[in-house]
C-alpha positions as CSV (number, residue, x, y, z in Angstrom):
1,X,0.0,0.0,0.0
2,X,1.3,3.2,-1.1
3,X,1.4,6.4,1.6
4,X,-1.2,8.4,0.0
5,X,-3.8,5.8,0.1
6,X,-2.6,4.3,3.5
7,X,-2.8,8.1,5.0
8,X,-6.2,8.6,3.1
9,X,-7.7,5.5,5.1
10,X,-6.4,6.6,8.1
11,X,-7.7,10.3,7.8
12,X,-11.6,8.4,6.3
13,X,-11.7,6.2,9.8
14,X,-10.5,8.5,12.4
15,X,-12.9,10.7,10.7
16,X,-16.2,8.3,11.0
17,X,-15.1,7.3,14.4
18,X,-15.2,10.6,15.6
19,X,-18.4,11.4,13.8
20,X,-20.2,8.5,15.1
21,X,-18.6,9.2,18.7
22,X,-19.9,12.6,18.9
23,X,-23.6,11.3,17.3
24,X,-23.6,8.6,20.2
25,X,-22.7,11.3,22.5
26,X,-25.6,14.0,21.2
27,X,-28.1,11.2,21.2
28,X,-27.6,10.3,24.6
29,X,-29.4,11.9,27.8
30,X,-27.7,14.8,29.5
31,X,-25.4,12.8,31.8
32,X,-21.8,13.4,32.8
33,X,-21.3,10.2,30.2
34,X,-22.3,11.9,27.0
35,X,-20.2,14.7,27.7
36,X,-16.8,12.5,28.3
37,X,-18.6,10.8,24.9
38,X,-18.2,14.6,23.2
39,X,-15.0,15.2,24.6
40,X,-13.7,12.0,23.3
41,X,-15.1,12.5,20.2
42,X,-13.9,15.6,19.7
43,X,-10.0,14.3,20.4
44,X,-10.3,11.3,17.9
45,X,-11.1,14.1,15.8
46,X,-8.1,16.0,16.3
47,X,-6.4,13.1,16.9
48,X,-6.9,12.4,13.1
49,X,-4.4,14.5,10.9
50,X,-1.9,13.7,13.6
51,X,-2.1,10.1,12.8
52,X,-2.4,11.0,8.9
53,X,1.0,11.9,9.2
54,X,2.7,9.3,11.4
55,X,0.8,6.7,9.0
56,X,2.4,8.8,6.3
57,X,5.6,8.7,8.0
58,X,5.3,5.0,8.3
59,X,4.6,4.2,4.4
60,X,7.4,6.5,3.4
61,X,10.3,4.4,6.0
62,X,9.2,1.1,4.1
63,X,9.3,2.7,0.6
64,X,12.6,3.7,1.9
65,X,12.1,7.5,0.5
66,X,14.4,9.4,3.2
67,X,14.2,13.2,2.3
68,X,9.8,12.8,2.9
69,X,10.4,10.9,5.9
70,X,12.3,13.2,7.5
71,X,9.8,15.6,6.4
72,X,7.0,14.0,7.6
73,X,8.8,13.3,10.5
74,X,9.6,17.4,11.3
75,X,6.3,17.6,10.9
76,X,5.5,15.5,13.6
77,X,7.6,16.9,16.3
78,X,6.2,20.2,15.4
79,X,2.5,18.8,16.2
80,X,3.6,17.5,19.3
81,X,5.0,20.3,20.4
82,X,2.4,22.9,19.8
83,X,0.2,20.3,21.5
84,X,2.2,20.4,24.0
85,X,2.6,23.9,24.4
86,X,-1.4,24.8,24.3
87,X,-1.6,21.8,27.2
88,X,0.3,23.7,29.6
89,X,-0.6,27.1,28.7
């Protein structure tokens, strides 16, 4: 499987997971459940382009393409950190 369409699958699931989480968490009754339901919903969903790129990362190591791994790789660490950095401020 090539990166593009291994990256494209990942982006398509992560994507209907987090659609049907936050469905399943709308449908159910006010409870402090649904809202953990949203809330995790809302991470698979931002969760998602993150993955895209390690997947990406991934398909490019076994196609043995260096300069894009590396890139995708930069990339990654600068996901990280912003994540990090909007966690603790």
């Amino acid at each position: 499987m090539n990166a593009s369409r291994a990256t494209a699958m990942t982006l398509r699931i992560f994507l209907a997971a987090g659609v049907v989480t936050l469905l399943i968490g709308l449908l159910m009754p006010e409870s402090g459940d649904s809202d953990r339901i949203l809330w995790f919903g809302v991470l698979l969903l931002i969760l998602a382009p993150l993955t895209g790129v390690f997947v990406t990362a991934v398909a490019l190591m076994s196609e043995r393409d260096r300069f894009w791994t590396r890139i995708a790789s930069v990339l990654i660490c600068v996901i990280l950190l912003v994540v990090a950095v909007s966690v603790y401020i």
